[in-house]
Backbone as CSV, one residue per row, in Angstrom:
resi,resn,N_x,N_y,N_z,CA_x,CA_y,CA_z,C_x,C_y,C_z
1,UNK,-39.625,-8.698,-26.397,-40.752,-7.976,-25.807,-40.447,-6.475,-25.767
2,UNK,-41.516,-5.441,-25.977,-41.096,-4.741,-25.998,-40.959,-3.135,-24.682
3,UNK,-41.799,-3.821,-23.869,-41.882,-2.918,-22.664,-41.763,-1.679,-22.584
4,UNK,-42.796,-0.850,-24.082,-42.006,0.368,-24.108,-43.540,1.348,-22.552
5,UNK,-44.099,0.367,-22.132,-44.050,1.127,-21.122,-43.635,1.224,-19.670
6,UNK,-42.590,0.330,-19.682,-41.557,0.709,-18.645,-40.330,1.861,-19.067
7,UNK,-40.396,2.036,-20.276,-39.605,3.639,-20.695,-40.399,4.808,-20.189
8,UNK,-42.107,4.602,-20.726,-43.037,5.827,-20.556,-42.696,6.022,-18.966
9,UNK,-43.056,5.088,-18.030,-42.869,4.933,-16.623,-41.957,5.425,-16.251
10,UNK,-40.944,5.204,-16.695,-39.506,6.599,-16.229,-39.632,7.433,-16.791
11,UNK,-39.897,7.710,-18.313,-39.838,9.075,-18.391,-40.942,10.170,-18.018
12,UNK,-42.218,9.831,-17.308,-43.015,10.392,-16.873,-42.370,10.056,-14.828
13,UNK,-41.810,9.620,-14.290,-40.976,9.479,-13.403,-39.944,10.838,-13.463
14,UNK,-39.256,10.637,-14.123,-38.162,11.668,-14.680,-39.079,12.793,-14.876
15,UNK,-39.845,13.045,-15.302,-40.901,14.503,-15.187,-41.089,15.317,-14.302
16,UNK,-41.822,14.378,-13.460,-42.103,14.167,-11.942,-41.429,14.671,-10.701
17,UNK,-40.022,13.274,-11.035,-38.951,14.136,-9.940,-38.525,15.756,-10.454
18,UNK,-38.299,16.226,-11.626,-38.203,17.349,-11.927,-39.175,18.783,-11.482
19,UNK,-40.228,17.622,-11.942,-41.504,19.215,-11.677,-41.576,19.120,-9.142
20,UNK,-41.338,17.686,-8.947,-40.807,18.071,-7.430,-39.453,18.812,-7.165
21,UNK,-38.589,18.951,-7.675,-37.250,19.491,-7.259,-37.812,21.104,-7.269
22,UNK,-38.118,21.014,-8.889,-38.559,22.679,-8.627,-39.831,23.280,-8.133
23,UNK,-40.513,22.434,-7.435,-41.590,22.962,-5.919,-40.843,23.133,-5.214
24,UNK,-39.083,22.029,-4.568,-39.296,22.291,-3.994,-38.216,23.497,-3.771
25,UNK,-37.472,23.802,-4.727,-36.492,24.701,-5.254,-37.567,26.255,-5.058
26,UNK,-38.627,26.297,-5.591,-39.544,27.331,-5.183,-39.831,27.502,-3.576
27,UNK,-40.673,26.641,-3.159,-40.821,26.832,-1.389,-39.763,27.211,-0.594
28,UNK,-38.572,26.503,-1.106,-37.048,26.820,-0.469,-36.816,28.583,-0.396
29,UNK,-36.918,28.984,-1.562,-37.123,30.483,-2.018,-37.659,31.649,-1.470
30,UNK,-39.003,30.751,-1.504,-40.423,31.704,-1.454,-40.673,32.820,-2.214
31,UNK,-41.652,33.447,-2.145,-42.259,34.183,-3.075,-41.190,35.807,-3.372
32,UNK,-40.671,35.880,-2.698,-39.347,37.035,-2.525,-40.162,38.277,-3.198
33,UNK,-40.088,39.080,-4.195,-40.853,40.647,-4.288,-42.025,39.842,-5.582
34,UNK,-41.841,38.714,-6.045,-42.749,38.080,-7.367,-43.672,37.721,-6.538
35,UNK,-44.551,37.554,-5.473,-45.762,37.014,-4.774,-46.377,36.620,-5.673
36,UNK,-47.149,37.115,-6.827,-48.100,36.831,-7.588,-47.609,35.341,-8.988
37,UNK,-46.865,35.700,-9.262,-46.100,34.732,-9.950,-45.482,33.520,-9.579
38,UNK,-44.702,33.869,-7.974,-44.919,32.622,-7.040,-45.717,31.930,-6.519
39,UNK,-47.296,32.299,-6.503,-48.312,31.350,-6.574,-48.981,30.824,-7.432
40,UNK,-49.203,31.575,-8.646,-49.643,31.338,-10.091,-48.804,29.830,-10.135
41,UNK,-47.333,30.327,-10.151,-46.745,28.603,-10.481,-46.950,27.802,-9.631
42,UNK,-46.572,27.568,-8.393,-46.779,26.305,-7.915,-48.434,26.218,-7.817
43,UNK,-49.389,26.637,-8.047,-51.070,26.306,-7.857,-50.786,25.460,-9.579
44,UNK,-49.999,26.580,-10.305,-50.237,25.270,-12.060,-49.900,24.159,-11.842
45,UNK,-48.180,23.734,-10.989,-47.667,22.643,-10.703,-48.805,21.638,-10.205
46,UNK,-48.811,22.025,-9.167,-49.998,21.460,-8.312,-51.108,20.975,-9.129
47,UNK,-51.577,21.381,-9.719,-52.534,21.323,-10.678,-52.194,20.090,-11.733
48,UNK,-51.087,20.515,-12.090,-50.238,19.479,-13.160,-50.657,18.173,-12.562
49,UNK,-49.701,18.024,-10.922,-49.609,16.829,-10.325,-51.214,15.992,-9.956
50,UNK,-51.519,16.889,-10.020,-53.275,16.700,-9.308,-54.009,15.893,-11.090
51,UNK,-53.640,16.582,-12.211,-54.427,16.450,-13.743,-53.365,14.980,-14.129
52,UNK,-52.156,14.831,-14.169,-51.553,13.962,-14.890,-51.382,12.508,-14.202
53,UNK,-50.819,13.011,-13.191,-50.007,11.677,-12.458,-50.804,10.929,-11.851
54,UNK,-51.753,11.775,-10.968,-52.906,11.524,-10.424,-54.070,10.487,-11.166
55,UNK,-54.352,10.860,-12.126,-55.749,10.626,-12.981,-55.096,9.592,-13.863
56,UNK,-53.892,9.844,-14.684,-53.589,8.907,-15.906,-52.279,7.821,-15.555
57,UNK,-51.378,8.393,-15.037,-50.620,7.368,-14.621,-50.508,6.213,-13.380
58,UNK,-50.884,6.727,-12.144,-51.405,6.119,-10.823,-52.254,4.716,-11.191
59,UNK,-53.755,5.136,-11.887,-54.729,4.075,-11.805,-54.225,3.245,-13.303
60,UNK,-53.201,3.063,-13.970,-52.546,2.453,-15.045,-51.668,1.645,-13.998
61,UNK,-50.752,1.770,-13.290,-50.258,0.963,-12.829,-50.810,0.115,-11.362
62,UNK,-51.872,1.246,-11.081,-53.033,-0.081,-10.044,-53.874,-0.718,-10.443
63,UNK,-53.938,-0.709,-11.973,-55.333,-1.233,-12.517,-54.300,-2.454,-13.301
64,UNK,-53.398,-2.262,-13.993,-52.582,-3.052,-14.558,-51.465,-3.549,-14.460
65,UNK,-50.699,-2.980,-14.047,-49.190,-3.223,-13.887,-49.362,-4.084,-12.358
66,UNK,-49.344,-3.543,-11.212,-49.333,-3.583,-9.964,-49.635,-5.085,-9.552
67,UNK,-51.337,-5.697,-9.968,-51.881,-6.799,-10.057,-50.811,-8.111,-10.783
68,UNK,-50.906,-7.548,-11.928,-49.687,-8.551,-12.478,-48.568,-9.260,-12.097
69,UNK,-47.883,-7.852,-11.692,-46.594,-8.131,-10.847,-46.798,-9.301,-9.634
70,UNK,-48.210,-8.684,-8.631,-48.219,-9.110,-7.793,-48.527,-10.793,-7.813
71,UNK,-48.943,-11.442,-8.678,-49.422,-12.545,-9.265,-48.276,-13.282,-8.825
72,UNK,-47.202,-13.439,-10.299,-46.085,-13.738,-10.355,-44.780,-13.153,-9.797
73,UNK,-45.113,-12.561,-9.318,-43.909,-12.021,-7.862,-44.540,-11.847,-6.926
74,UNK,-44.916,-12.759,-5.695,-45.572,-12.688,-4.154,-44.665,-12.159,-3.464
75,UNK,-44.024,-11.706,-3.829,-42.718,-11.535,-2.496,-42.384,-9.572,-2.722
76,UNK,-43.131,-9.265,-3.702,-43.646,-7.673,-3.930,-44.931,-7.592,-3.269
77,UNK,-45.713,-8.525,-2.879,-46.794,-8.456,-2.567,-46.971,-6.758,-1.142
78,UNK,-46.067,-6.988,-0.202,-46.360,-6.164,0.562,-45.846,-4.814,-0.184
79,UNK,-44.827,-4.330,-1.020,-44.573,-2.998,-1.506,-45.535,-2.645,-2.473
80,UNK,-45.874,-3.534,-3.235,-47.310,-3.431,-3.829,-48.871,-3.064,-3.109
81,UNK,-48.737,-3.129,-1.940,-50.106,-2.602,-1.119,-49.347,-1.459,-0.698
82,UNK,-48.201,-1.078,-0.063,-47.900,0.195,0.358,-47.664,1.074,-0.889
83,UNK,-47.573,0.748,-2.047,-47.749,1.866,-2.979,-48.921,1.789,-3.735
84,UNK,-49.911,1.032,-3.130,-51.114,0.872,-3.109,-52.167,1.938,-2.382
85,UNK,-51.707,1.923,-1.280,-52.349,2.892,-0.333,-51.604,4.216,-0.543
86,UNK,-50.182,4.422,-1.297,-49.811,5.574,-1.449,-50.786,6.615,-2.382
87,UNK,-50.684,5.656,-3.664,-51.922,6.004,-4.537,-52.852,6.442,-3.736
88,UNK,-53.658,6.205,-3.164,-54.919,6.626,-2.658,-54.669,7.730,-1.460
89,UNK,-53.742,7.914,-1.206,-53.384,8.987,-0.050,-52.591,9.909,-1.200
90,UNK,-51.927,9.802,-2.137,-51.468,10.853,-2.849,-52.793,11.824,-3.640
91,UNK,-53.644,11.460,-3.697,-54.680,12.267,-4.625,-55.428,13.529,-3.145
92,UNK,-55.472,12.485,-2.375,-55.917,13.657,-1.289,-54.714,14.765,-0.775
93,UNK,-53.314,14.305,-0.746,-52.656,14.842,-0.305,-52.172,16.014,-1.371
94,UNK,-52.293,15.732,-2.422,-51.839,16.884,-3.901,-53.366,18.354,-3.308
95,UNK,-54.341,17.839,-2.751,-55.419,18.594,-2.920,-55.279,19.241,-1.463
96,UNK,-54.755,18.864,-0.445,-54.836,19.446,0.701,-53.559,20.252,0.430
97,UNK,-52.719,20.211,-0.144,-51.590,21.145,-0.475,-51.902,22.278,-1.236
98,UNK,-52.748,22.131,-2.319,-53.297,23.032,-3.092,-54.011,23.908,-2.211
99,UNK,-55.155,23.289,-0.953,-55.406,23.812,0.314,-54.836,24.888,0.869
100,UNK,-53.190,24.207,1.217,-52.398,25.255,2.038,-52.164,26.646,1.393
101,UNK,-51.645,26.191,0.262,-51.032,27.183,-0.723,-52.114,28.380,-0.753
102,UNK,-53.178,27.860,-1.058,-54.276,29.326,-1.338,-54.381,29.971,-0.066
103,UNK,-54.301,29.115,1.202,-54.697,29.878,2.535,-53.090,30.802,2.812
104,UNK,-52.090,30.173,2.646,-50.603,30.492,2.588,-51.388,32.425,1.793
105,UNK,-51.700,32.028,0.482,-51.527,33.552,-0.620,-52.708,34.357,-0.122
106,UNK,-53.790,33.771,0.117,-55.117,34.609,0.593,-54.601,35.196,2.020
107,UNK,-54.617,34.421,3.035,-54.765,34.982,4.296,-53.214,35.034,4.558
108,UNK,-52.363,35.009,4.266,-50.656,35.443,4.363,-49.815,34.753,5.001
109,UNK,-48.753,35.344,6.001,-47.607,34.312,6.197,-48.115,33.785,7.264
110,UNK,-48.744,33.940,8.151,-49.017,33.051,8.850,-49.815,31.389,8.772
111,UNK,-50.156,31.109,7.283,-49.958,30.347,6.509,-49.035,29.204,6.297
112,UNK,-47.642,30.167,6.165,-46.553,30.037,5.336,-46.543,28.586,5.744
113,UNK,-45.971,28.307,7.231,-45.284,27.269,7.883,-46.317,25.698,7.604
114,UNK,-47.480,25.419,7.059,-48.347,24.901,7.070,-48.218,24.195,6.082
115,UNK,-48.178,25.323,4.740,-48.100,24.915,3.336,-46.295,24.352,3.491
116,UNK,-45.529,25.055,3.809,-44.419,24.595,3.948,-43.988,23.234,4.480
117,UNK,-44.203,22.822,5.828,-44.102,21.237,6.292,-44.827,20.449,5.686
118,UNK,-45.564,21.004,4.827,-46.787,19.536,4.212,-46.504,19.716,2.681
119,UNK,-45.619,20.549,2.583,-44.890,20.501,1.150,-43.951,19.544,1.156
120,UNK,-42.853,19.901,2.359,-41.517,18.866,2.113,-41.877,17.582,2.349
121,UNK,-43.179,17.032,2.896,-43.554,15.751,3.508,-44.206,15.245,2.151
122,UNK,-44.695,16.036,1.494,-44.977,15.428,0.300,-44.312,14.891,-1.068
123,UNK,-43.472,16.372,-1.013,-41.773,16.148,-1.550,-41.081,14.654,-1.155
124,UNK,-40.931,14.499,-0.161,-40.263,13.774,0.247,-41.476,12.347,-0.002
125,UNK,-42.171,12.003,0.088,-43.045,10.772,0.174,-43.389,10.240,-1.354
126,UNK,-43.549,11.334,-2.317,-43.459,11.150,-3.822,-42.410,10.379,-4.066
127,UNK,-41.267,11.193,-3.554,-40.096,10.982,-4.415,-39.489,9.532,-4.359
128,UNK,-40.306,9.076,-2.433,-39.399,7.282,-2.135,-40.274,6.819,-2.770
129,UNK,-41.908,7.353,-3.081,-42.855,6.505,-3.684,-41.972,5.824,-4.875
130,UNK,-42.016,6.683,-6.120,-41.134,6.501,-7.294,-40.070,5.637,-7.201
131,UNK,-39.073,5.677,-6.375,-38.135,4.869,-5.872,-38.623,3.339,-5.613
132,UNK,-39.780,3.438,-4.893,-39.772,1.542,-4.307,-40.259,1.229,-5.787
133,UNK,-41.216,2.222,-6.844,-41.926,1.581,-7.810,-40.464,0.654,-8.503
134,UNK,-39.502,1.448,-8.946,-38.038,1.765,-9.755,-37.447,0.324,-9.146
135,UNK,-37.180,0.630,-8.431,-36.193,-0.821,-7.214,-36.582,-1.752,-7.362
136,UNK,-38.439,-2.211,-6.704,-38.668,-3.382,-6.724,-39.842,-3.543,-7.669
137,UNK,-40.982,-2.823,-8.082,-41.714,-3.387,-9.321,-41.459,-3.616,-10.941
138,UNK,-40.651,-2.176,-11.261,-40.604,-2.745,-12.494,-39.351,-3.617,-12.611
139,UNK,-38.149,-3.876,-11.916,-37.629,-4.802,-12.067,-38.088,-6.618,-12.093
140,UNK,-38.728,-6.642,-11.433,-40.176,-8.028,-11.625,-40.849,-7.976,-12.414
141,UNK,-41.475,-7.175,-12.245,-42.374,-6.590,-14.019,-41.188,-7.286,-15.404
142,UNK,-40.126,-6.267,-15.441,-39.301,-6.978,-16.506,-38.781,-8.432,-16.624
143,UNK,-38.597,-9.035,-15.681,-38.394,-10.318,-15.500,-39.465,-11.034,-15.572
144,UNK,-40.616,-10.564,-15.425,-41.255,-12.267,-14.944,-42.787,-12.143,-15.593
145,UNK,-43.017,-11.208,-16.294,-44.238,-10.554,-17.192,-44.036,-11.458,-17.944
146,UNK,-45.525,-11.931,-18.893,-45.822,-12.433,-20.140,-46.026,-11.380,-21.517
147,UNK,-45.720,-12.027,-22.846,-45.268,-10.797,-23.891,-47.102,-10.434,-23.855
148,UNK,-47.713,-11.175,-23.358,-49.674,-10.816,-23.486,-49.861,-9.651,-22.683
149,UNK,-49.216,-10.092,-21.199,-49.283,-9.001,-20.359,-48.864,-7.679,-20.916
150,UNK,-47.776,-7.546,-21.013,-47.087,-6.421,-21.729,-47.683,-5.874,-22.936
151,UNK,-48.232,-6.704,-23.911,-49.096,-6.177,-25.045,-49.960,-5.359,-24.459
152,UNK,-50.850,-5.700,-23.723,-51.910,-4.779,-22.748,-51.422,-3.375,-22.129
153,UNK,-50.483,-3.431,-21.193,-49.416,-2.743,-20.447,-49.166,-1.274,-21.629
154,UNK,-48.205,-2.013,-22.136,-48.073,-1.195,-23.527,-49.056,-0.282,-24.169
155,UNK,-50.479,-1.055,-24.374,-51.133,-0.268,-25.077,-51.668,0.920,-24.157
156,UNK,-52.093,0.515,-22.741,-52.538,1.398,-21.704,-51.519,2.864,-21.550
157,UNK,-50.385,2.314,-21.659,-49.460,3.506,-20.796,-49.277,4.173,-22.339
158,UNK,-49.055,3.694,-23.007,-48.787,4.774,-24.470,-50.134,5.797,-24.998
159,UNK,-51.399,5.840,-24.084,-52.051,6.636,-24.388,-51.667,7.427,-23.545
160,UNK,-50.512,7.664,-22.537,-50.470,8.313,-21.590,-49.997,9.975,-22.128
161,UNK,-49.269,10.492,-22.886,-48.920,11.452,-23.601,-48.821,12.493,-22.946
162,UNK,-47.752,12.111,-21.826,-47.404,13.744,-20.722,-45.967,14.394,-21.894
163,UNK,-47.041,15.873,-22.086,-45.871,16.653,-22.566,-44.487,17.239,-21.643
164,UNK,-44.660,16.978,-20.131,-43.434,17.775,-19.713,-42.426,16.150,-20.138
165,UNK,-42.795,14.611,-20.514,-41.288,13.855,-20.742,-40.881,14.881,-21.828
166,UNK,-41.479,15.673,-22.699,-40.296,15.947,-23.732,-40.889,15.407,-24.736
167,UNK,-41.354,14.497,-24.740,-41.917,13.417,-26.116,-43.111,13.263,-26.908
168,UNK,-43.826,14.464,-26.474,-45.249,14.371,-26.921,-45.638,15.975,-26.789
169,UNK,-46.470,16.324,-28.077,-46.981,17.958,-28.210,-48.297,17.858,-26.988
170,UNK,-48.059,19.207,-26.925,-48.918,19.409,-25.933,-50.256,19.781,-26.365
171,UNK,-51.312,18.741,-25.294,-52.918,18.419,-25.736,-53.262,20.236,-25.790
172,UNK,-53.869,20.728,-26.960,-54.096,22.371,-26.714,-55.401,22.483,-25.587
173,UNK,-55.756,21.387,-24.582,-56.669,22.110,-23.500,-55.891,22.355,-22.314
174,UNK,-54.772,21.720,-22.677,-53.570,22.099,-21.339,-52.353,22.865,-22.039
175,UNK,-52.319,23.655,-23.061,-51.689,24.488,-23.420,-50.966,25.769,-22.552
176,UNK,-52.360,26.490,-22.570,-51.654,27.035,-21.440,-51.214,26.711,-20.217
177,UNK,-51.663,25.701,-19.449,-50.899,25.191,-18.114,-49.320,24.819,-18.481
178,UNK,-49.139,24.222,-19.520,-47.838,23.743,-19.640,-46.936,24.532,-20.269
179,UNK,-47.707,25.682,-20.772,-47.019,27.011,-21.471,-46.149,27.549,-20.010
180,UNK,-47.240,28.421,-19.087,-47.086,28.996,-18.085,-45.967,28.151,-17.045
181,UNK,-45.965,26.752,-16.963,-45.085,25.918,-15.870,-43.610,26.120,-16.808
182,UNK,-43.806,26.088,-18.054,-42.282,25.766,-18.623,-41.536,26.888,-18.651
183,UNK,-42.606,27.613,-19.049,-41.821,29.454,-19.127,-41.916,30.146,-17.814
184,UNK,-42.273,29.981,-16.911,-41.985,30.535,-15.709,-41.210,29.860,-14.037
185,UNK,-41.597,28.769,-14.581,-41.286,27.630,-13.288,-39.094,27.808,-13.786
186,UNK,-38.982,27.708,-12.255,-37.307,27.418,-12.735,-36.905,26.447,-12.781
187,UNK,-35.607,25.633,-13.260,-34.865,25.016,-13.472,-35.246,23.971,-12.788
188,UNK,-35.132,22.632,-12.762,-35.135,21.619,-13.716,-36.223,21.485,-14.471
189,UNK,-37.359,21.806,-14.266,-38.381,21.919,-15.252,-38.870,23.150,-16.132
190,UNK,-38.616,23.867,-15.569,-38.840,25.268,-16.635,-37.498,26.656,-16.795
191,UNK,-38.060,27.554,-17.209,-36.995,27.985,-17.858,-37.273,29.740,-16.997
192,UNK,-38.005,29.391,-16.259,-37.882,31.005,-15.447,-36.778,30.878,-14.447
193,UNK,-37.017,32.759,-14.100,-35.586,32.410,-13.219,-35.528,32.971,-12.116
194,UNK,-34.844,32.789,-11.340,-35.147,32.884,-9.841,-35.520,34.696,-9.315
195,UNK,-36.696,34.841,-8.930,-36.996,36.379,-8.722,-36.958,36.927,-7.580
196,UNK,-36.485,36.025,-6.283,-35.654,36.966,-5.284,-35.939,38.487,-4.938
């Protein structure tokens, strides 16, 4: 069998935790004398998380993967509704952050602390999200899936084509978003550098 979308699934995972380290490697920072460039990126990030993960990968594994699992593994049944309801609280929560951030750059630091605690809470809630998926679904998934299931699986997640895994050119209507995140965002996902 060939499960090559439990590879896509980490390596759009592996994206992910990257493009979070360096939010949160930025917020840690803050905008230091670059203000303008420190919001430009994390509003693209944001944006990223809000266009990719959100829209193409999320409802692929609640529409397909998730159900499956839950079938033939009952005993995922409850981590499967809590990253059930994560899904549906992560799309609002990417957008109320995007929220902070503009009120953070428009109306100033008194902002700051707002966008800041509801950054690391998000940071932090992504990242175990990913984790319970890693631990307990796709390990069931790999065990206990049919090669039919997976034919399906497969075909769904391989239209997925996120250029930050590395593995796929970038769609030219998100050109520039993924131009601007790679060349300015720092380290682990992009290649700008810290402007202090």
């Amino acid at each position: 069998m060939a499960q090559t979308s439990i590879q896509i699934i980490h390596d759009e995972h592996s994206a992910l935790s990257a493009m979070l380290r360096s939010i949160g490697m930025m917020v840690e920072r803050g905008p230091g004398d670059s203000g303008g460039n420190f919001f430009e990126v994390l509003r693209t990030m944001l944006f990223y998380i809000d266009e990719f993960p959100e829209r193409l990968h999320h409802p692929k594994e609640s529409e397909l993967l998730f159900p499956r699992v839950a079938r033939v593994a009952p005993e995922t049944v409850a981590v499967i509704s809590r990253l059930e309801n994560d899904h549906v609280k992560g799309e609002s929560a990417v957008r109320e952050l995007q929220h902070l951030l503009l009120a953070w750059e428009l109306i100033g630091d008194s902002r700051k602390a707002a966008f800041e605690d509801a950054a690391k809470r998000y940071l932090a809630f992504y990242l175990e999200h990913m984790g319970l998926e890693e631990a307990v679904v796709l390990p069931a998934a790999k065990r206990l899936l049919s090669e039919a299931d997976w034919r399906e699986i497969d075909a769904a997640f391989a239209s997925n084509c996120d250029p930050l895994t590395g593995k796929y050119p970038v769609d030219p209507v998100y050109e520039k978003l993924f131009t601007l995140i790679v060349s300015r965002a720092p380290a682990p996902i992009g290649l700008g550098e810290d402007q202090r």
